[in-house]
VEXMILUM-285904 format. One record per residue (C-alpha): residue in three letters; x, y, z. Coordinates in steps of 0.5 Angstrom, whole numbers, plus 500, padded with zeros to 3 digits. Layout:
BEGIN
> residu|xx|yy|zz
> ALA|X|Y|Z;
...
This chain:
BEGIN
> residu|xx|yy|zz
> UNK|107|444|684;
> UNK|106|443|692;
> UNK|102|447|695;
> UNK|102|445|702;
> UNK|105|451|704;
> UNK|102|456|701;
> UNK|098|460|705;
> UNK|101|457|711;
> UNK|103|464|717;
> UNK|100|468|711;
> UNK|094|473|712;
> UNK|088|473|707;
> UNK|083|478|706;
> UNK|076|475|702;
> UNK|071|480|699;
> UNK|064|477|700;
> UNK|067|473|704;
> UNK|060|471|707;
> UNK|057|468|700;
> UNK|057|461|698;
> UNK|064|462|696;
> UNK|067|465|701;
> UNK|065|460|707;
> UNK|067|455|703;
> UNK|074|458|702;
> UNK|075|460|709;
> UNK|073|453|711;
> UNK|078|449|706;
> UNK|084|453|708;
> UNK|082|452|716;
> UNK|082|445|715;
> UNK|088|445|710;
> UNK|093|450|712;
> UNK|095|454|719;
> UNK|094|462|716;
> UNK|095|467|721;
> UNK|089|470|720;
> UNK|083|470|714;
> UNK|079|477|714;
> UNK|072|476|711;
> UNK|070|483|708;
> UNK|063|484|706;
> UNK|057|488|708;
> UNK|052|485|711;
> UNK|053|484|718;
> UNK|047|479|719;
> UNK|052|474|715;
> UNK|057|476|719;
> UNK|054|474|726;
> UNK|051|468|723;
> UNK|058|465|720;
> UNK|062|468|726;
> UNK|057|463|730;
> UNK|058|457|726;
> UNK|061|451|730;
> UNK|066|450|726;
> UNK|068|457|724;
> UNK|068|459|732;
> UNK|073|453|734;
> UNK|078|458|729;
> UNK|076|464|731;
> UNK|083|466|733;
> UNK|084|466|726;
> UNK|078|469|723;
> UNK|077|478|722;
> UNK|070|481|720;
> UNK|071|487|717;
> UNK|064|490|716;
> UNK|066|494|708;
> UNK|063|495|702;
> UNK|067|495|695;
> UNK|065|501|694;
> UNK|069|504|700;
> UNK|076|504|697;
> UNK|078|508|705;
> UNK|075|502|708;
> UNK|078|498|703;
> UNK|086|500|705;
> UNK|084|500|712;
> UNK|083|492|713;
> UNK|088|490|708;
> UNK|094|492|713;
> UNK|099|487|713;
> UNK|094|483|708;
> UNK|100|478|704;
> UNK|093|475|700;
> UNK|086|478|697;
> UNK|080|474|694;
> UNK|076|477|690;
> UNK|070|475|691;
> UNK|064|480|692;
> UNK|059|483|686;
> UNK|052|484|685;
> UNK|050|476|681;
> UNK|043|477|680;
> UNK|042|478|672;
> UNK|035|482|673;
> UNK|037|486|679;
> UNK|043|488|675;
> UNK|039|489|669;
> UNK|033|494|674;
> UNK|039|497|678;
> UNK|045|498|672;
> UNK|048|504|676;
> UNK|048|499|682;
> UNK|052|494|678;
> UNK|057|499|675;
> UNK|058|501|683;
> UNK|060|494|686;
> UNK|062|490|681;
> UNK|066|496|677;
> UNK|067|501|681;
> UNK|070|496|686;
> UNK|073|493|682;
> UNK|078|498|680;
> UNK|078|500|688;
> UNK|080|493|691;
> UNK|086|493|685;
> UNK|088|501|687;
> UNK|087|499|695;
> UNK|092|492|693;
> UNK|098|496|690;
> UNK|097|501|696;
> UNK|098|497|701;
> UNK|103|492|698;
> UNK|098|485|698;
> UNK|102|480|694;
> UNK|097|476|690;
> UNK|089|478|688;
> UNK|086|474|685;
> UNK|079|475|682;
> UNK|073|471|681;
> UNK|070|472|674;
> UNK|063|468|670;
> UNK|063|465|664;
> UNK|058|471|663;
> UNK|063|476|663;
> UNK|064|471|656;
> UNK|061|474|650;
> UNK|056|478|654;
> UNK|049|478|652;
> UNK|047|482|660;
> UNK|049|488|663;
> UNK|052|483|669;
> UNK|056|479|663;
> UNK|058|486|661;
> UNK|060|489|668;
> UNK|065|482|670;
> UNK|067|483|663;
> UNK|070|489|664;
> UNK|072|488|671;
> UNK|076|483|668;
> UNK|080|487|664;
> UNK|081|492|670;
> UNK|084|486|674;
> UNK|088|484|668;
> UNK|090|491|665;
> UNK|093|492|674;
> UNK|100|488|672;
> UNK|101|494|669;
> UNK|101|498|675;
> UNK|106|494|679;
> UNK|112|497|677;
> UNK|117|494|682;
> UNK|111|492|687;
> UNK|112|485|688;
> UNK|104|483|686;
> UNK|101|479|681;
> UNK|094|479|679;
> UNK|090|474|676;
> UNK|082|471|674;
> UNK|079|464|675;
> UNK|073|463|671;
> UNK|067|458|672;
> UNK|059|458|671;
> UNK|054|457|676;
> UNK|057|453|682;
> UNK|052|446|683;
> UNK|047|448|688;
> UNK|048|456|688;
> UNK|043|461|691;
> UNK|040|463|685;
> UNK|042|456|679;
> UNK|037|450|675;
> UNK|039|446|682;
> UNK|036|449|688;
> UNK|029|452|684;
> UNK|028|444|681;
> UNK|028|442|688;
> UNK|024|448|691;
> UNK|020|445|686;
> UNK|020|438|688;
> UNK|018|439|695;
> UNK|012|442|693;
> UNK|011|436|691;
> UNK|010|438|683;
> UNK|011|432|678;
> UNK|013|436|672;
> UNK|018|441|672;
> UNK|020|448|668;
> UNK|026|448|662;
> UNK|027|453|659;
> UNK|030|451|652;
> UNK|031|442|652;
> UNK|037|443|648;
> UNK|041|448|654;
> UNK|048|445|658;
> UNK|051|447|664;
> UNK|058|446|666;
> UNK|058|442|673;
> UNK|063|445|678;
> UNK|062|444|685;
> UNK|064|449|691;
> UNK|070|446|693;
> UNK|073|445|686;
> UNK|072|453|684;
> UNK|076|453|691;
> UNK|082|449|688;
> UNK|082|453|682;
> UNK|083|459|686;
> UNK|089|456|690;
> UNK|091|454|683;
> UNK|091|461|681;
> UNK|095|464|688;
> UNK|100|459|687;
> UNK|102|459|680;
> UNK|100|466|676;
> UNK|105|471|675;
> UNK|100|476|673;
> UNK|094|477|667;
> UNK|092|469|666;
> UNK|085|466|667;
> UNK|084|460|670;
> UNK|079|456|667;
> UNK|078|448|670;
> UNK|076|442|665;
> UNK|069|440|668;
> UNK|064|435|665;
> UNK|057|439|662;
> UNK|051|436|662;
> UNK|043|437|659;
> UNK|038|441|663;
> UNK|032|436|661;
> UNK|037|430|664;
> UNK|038|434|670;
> UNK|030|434|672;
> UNK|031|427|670;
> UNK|035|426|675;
> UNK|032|429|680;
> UNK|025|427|680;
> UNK|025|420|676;
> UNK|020|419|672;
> UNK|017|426|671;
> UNK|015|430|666;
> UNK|017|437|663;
> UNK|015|443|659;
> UNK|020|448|654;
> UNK|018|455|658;
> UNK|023|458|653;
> UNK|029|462|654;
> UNK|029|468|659;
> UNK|033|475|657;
> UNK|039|475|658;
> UNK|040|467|658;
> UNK|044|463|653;
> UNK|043|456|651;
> UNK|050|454|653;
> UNK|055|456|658;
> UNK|061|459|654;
> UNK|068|460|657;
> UNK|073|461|652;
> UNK|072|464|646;
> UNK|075|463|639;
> UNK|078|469|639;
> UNK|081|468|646;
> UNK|085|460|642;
> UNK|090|465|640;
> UNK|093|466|648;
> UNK|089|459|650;
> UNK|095|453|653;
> UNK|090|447|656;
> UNK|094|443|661;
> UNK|092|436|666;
> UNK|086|438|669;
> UNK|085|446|667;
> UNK|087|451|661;
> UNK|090|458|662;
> UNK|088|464|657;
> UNK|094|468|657;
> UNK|094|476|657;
> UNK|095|478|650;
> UNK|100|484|652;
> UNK|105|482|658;
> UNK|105|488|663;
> UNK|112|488|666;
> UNK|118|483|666;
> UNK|115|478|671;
> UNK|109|476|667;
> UNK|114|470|664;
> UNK|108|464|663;
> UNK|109|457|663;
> UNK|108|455|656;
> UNK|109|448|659;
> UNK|102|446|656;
> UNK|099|444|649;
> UNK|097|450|644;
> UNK|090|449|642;
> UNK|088|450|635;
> UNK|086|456|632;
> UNK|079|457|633;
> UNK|078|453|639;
> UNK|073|454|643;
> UNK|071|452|651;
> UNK|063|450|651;
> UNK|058|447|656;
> UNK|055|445|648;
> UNK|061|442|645;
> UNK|065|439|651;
> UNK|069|433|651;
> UNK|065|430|657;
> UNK|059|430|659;
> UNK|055|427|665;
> UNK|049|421|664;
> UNK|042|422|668;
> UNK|046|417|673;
> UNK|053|421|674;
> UNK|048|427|675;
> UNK|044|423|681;
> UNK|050|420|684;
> UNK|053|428|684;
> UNK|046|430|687;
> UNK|048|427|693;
> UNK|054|431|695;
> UNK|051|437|693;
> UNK|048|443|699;
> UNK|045|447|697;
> UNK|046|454|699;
């Protein structure tokens, strides 16, 4: 499919727009299409200055919004999203021990805001939403998981809201990005640069995914050109050993097992076994469809392979996996945000 044109002379709204995400969307979609504007939506006007006076966003400013709001705001909410064609949902409490000490607050934004920004998408006529999801949200062992469990299937559950609206509503899911606040990658190096010769891991048999910024970028330009409401997008991305990646990172070191934290799994987990029976694989992404379709629009392109019964997508089972030296020469484009 041609997605050249897509967000051309289109309005886009970003919740978090400020994080790693929503930069990295902004930037991509300045550089690859002409959008008439991109609001960025969030809370923290901090971030807010420090982005509108970066050099490359400045140079587009005619083009960029910043809307100071909060998720929870459903007002605030309804207000930017005039004459808004395109949502992106990108905002949420992240950090599994703050959510864990602050349950209520995790609920708030990441539940709470969820259902608004669905209610304010229907009210003032958005287009297509699509929101990003974790692999946490897969089989939940933290109150995280469990609140971007269910924000999910609010956001699935919204098609059924559409009635005659033209809007679709879709996921994209992936796990840490490499080099995000808070992952394995910036805490190796802070590390490092401390000058330590042997590094913390947590369990010698723990896999990650590796999926950079730009990719998860992609994936939700996929989502925005082709879902037709309820599907979960999830991209093919090689998985790799922990205990490589400290390898890879400081040659030669030496490493400890400090065991697995709470709330932590060995592997990340995308799609379950249970969620095979709606699961298509394609090229280079499979699509977990929604077991009941909602309204009459939500005809899916089956045009992809039905995976077996009982398949499952696991950083711990993938097909593809990264050697120490693929990880190093991936190092090298990753920034740490």
């Amino acid at each position: 499919m041609d997605y050249s044109s897509l967000l051309n002379d289109r309005s886009i709204l970003i919740t978090g727009g400020t994080g790693s995400f929503g930069k990295c969307f902004t930037k991509y979609v300045l550089e690859n299409y002409s959008p008439r504007k991109i609001i960025i939506y969030s809370r923290d006007e901090f971030k807010q200055f420090m982005m509108a006076n970066d050099e490359f966003f400045k140079d587009h400013a005619k083009q960029l919004r910043f809307f100071i709001g909060d998720v929870r705001d459903k007002e605030r909410l309804e207000r930017a999203l005039e004459d808004v064609d395109y949502v992106v949902h990108a905002a949420a409490l992240k950090q599994v021990p703050a959510c864990e000490y602050n349950p209520a607050e995790a609920i708030k934004t990441n539940i709470n805001g969820a259902q608004n920004v669905i209610d304010a998408c229907l009210n003032r006529g958005v287009k297509k939403v699509v929101a990003l999801s974790t692999d946490k949200a897969v089989n939940p062992v933290n109150l995280y998981g469990g609140t971007k469990l269910v924000s999910d299937k609010l956001f699935i559950a919204a098609n059924a809201y559409a009635g005659k609206k033209d809007i679709t509503f879709s996921i994209v899911r992936y796990g840490n990005v490499a080099g995000s606040r808070g992952s394995v990658i910036p805490f190796f190096q802070s590390l490092i640069e401390q000058g330590v010769t042997e590094l913390p891991i947590t369990d010698y048999r723990m896999t990650r995914f590796w999926i950079s910024l730009e990719e998860g970028v992609q994936l939700v330009i996929k989502a925005l050109a082709e879902a037709k409401g309820g599907e979960t997008f999830i991209s093919k991305i090689p998985s790799f050993y922990v205990k490589d990646l400290a390898e890879a990172m400081l040659p030669g070191c030496t490493t400890r097992e400090v065991g697995i934290r709470p709330g932590e799994k060995l592997h990340e987990i995308m799609v379950t076994t249970e969620d095979s029976a709606t699961t298509y694989e394609y090229d280079k992404h499979y699509i977990v469809y929604p077991q009941i379709t909602f309204n009459e629009r939500q005809v899916p392109d089956l045009s992809g392979r039905k995976v077996e019964d009982g398949f499952a997508y696991s950083s711990g089972t993938n097909s593809e996996w990264m050697s120490v030296e693929e990880i190093r020469e991936r190092l090298k484009t990753v920034v740490i945000s």
